[in-house]
C-alpha positions as CSV (number, residue, x, y, z in Angstrom):
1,X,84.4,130.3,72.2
2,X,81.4,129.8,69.7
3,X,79.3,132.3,67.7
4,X,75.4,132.2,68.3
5,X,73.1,131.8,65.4
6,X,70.9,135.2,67.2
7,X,69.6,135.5,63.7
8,X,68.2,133.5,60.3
9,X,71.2,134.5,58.9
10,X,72.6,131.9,55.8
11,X,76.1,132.5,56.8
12,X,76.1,130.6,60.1
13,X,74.1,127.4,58.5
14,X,77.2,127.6,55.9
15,X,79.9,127.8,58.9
16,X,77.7,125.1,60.7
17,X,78.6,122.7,57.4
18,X,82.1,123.9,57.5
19,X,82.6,122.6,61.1
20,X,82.2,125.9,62.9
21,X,81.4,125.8,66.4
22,X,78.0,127.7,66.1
23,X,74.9,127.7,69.0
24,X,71.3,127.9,68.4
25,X,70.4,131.2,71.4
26,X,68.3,127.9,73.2
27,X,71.8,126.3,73.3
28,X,73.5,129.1,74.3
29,X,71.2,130.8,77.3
30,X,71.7,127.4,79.3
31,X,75.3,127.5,79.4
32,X,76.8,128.5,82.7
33,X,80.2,130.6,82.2
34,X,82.3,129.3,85.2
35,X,85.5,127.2,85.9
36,X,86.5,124.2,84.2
37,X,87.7,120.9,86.1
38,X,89.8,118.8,84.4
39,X,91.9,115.8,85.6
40,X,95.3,114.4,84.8
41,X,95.8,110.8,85.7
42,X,99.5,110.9,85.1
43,X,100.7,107.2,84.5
44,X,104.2,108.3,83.6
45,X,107.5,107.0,85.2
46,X,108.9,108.8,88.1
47,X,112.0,110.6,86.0
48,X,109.1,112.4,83.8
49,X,106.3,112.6,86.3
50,X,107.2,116.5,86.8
51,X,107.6,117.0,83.0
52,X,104.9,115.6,82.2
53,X,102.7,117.5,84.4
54,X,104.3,120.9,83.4
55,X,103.8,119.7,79.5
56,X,99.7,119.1,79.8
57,X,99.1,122.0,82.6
58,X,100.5,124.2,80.0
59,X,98.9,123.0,77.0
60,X,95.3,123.3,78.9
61,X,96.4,126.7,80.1
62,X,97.1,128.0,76.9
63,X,94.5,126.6,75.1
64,X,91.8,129.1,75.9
65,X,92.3,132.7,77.3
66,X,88.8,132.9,78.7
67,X,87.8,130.1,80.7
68,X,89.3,129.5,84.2
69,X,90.9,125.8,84.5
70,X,91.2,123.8,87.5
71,X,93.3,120.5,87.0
72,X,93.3,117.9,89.4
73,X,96.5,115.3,88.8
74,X,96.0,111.9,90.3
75,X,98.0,108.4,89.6
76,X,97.1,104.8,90.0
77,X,98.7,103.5,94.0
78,X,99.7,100.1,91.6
79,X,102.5,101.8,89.9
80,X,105.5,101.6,91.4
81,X,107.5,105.0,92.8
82,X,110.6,105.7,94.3
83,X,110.3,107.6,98.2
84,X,111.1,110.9,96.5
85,X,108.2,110.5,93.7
86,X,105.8,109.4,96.5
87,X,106.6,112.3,98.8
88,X,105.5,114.9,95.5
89,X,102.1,112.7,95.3
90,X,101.3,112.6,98.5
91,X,102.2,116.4,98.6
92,X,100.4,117.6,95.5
93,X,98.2,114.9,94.1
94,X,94.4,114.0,95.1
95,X,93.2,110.5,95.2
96,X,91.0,108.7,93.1
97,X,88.6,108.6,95.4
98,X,88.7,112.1,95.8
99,X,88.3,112.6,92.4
100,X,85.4,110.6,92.2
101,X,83.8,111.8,94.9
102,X,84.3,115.5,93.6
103,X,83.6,115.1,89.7
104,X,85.8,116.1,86.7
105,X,84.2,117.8,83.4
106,X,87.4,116.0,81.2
107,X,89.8,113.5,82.0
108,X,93.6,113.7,80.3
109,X,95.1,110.1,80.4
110,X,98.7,110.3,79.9
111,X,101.0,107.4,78.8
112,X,102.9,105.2,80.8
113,X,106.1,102.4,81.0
114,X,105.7,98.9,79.8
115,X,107.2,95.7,80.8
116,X,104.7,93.2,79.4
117,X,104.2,92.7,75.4
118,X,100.5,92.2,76.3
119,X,99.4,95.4,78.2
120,X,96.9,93.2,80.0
121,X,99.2,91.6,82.0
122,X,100.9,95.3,83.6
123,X,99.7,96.1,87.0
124,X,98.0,99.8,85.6
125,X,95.7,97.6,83.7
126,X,92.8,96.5,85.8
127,X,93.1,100.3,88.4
128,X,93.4,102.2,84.7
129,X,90.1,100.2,83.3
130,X,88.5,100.7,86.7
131,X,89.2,105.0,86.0
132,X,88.1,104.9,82.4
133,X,85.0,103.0,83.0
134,X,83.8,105.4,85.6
135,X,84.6,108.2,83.7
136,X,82.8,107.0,80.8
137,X,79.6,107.4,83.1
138,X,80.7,110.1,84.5
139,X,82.5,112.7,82.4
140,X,82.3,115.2,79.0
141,X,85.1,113.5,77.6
142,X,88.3,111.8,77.9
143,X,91.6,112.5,76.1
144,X,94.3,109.6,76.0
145,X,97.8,110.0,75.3
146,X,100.1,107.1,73.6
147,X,100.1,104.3,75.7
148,X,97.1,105.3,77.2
149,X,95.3,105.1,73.8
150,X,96.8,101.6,73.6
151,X,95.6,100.3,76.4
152,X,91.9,101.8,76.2
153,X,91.4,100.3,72.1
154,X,92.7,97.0,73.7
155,X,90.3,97.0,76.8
156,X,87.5,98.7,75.3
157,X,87.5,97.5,71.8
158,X,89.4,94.2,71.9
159,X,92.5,95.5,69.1
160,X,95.6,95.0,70.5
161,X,98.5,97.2,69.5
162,X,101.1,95.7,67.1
163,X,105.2,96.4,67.2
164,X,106.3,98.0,64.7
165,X,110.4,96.3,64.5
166,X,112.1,99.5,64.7
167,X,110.8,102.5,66.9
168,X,109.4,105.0,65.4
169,X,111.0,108.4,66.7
170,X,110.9,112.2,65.5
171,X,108.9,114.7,64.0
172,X,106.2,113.9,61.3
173,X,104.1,115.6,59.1
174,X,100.2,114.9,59.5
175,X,97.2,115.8,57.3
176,X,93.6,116.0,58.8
177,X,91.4,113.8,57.5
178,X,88.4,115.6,58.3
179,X,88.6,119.0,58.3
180,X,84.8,119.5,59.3
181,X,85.4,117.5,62.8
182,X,85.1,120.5,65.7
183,X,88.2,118.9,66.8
184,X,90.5,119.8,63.7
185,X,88.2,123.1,62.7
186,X,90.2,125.8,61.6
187,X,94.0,124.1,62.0
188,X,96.4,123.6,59.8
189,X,95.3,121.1,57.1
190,X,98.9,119.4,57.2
191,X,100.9,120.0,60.5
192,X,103.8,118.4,62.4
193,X,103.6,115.9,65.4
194,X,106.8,114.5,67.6
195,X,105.8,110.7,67.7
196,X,107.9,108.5,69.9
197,X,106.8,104.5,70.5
198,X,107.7,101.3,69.1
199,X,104.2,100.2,69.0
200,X,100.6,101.0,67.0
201,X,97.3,101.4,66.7
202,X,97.4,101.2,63.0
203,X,94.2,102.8,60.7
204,X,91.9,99.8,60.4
205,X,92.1,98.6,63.8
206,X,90.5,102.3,64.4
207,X,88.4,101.3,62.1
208,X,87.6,98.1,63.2
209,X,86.7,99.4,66.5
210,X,84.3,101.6,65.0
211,X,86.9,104.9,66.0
212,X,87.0,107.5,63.3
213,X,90.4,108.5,62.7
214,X,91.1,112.5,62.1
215,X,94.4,113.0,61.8
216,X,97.5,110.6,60.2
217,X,100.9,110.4,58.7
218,X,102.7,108.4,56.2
219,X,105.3,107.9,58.3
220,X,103.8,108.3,61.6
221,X,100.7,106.4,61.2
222,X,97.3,107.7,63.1
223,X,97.6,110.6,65.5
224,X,94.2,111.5,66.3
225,X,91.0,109.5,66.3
226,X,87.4,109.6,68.1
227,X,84.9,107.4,69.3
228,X,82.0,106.9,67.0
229,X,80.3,109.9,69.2
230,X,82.8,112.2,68.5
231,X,83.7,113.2,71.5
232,X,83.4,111.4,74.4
233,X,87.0,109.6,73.9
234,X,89.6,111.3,72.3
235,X,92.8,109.1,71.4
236,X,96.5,110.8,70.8
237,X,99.2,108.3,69.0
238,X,101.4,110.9,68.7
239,X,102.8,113.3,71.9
240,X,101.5,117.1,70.7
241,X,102.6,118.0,74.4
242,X,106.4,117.5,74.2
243,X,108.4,120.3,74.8
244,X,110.8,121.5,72.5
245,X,113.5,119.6,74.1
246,X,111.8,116.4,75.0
247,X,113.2,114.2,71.9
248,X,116.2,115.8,73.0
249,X,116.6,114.7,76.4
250,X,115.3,111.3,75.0
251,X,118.6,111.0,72.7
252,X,120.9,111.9,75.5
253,X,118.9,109.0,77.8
254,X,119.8,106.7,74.9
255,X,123.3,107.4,74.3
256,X,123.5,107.3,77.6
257,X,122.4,103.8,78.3
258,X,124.4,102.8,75.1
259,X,127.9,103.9,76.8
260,X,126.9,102.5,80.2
261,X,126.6,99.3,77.8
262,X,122.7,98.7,78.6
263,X,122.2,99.1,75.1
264,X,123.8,97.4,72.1
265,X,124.0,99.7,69.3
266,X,124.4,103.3,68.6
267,X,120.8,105.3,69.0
268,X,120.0,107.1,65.6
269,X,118.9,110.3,65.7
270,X,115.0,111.3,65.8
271,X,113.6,111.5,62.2
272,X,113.5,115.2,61.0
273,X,114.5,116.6,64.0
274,X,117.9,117.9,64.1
275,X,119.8,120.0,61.7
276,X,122.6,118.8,59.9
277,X,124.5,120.9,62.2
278,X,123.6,119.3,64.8
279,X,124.1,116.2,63.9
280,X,127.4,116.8,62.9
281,X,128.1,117.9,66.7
282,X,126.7,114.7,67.7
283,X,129.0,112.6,65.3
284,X,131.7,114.2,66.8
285,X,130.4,113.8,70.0
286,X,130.0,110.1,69.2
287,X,133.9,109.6,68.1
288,X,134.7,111.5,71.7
289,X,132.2,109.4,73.7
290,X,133.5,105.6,72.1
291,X,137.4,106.4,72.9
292,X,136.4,107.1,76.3
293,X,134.5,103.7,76.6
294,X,137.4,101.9,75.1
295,X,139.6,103.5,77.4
296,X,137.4,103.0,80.6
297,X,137.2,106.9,81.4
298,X,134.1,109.1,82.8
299,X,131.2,109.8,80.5
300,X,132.4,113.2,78.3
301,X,129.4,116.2,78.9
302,X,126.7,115.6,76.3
303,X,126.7,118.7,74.0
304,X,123.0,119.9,74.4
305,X,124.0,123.5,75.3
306,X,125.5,123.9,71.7
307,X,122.0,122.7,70.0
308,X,119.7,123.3,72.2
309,X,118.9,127.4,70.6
310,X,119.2,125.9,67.2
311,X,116.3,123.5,67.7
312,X,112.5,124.0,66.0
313,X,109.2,123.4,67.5
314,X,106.8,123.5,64.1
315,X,104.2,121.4,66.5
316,X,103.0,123.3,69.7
317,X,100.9,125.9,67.6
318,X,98.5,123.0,66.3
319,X,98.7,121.1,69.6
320,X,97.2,124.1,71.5
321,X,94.3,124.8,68.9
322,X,93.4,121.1,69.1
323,X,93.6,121.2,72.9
324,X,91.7,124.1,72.5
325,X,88.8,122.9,70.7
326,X,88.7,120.1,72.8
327,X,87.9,122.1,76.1
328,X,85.5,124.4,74.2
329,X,83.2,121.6,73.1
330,X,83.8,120.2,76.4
331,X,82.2,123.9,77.9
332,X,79.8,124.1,75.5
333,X,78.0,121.0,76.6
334,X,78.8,119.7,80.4
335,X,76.7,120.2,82.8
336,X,77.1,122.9,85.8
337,X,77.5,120.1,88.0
338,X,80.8,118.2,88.4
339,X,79.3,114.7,88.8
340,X,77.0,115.0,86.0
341,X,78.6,115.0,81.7
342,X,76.2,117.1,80.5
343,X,73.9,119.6,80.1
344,X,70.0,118.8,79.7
345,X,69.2,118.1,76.2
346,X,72.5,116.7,75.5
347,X,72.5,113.2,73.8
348,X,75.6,111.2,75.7
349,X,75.2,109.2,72.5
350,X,75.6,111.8,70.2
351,X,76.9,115.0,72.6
352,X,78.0,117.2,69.4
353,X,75.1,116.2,67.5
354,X,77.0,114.6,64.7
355,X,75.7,111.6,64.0
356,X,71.5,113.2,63.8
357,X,73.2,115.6,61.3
């Protein structure tokens, strides 16, 4: 949470220029402390649907020990689910309506399964531009994920995403850009991010759209960018929520589909990811798996238990104090009431007061 500037002293004008979150005591004696309400429209495929939920309730819950979080998941009716998918949203999910009707300080916007090379033409696109122009109106700020971020530049800011040839896949390292951002305060300059996409958003599109970007890799391209406000849209390339498993699990899907022949070649393994070791498991693996396709036999048991302990997560840490910052500047300025953004005195145009400075 922030420090207040109670007195005229220097040092909090200094952490002010550093990026610091720091109120003036006007500021400060019309926040409310209460709950926070935050909603996940969860776009993803019905085999990660669960995971996915698990992977952003924990990084919100984590992300600050004080406030108390309420998140609301929803999904788009257009996207189709199987019967046992639909039974867990009907059981656990609200409806957009609902959500509407009830008001969300922050929005999470995860990614999301393509069919179409222009996003335009996939049935989330006109329900998902329906969801982010109401909460443009009506809420603090919205974070997208991936796709999502895709799909929002294209609709909102006319730059559509370009493929890449081969798919980018692994574990990157990132620098901020602009350490001063409230965003990126007081992270690691240079941290890791699992990316996973064959697509991008590449740095002057951002540009182009008038986004600033504040975090990106040499390999992985941008990860984090803003709307010219600062905050009120937040855009992920890059997946800071995977679990330590997820590229994992995404290896196995591929070999997978490569021995039941829905897939041509080989999948290589995520960049900077496994261990030699473990690759040399999976070569061996490999020669095990091929002689039982030539010889028509069962699928041999994919060796995950033997790599699964060995594996490194050098990307949560960072995720969670982004996350973090995110909510707190999402507290510091929305408004007691759910159906209104913010606070009186807040500038929609210029919530973090950025742009005056």
């Amino acid at each position: 949470m922030p420090l207040v500037a109670h007195t005229e002293l220097p040092t909090f004008n200094r952490l002010r220029q550093e990026g610091q979150n720091v109120l003036s005591p006007d500021r400060a004696t019309h926040q409310h402390i209460r709950e926070l309400h935050i909603g996940l429209l969860n776009m993803m495929p019905d085999s990660a649907i669960e995971a996915t939920e698990r992977q952003f309730f924990r990084l919100v819950g984590e992300a600050n020990p004080i406030a108390q979080f309420f998140v609301h998941p929803f999904t788009l009716d257009e996207l189709p689910r199987s019967e046992k998918a639909r039974t867990h949203i009907d059981a656990y999910y609200e409806t957009f309506g609902q959500i509407k009707q009830d008001g969300l300080d922050a929005l999470i916007i995860t990614g999301a399964n393509v069919t179409h090379p222009d996003l335009a033409q996939e049935a989330f696109w006109r329900p998902l531009t329906e969801v982010v122009d109401w909460a443009y109106d009506n809420v603090t700020s919205v974070l997208c994920s991936c796709l999502a971020t895709h799909a929002v530049v294209q609709s909102h800011h006319g730059q559509k995403r370009t493929h890449m040839g081969d798919k980018l896949w692994g574990v990157y390292s990132h620098r901020v850009m602009d350490p001063k951002h409230p965003l990126v305060n007081d992270v690691n300059t240079r941290f890791d991010v699992p990316h996973s996409r064959f697509n991008q958003i590449t740095r002057e599109q951002f540009q182009r759209a008038g986004l600033k970007v504040l975090v990106e890799s040499e390999e992985g391209g941008v990860h984090l960018a803003v709307s010219q406000d600062g905050l009120r849209v937040v855009y992920f390339q890059g997946h800071p929520e995977y679990d330590t498993i997820s590229l994992l699990k995404e290896y196995k899907r591929e070999v997978t589909l490569y021995f039941n022949r829905m897939r041509e070649d080989y999948p290589p393994f995520p960049d900077n990811y496994f261990t030699l070791r473990n690759q040399a498991i999976f070569n061996e693996y490999r020669e095990h798996l091929e002689q039982a396709m030539s010889k028509q036999q069962p699928m041999p048991a994919f060796p995950e238990a033997l790599v699964t302990d060995t594996l490194d997560n050098t990307w949560h840490d960072t995720a969670e104090a982004v996350i973090g910052n995110w909510i707190g500047l999402v507290y510091q300025i929305t408004h007691r009431d759910r159906n209104i953004p913010f606070m009186e005195g807040v500038d929609p145009n210029d919530p973090l007061g950025l742009i005056q400075a």
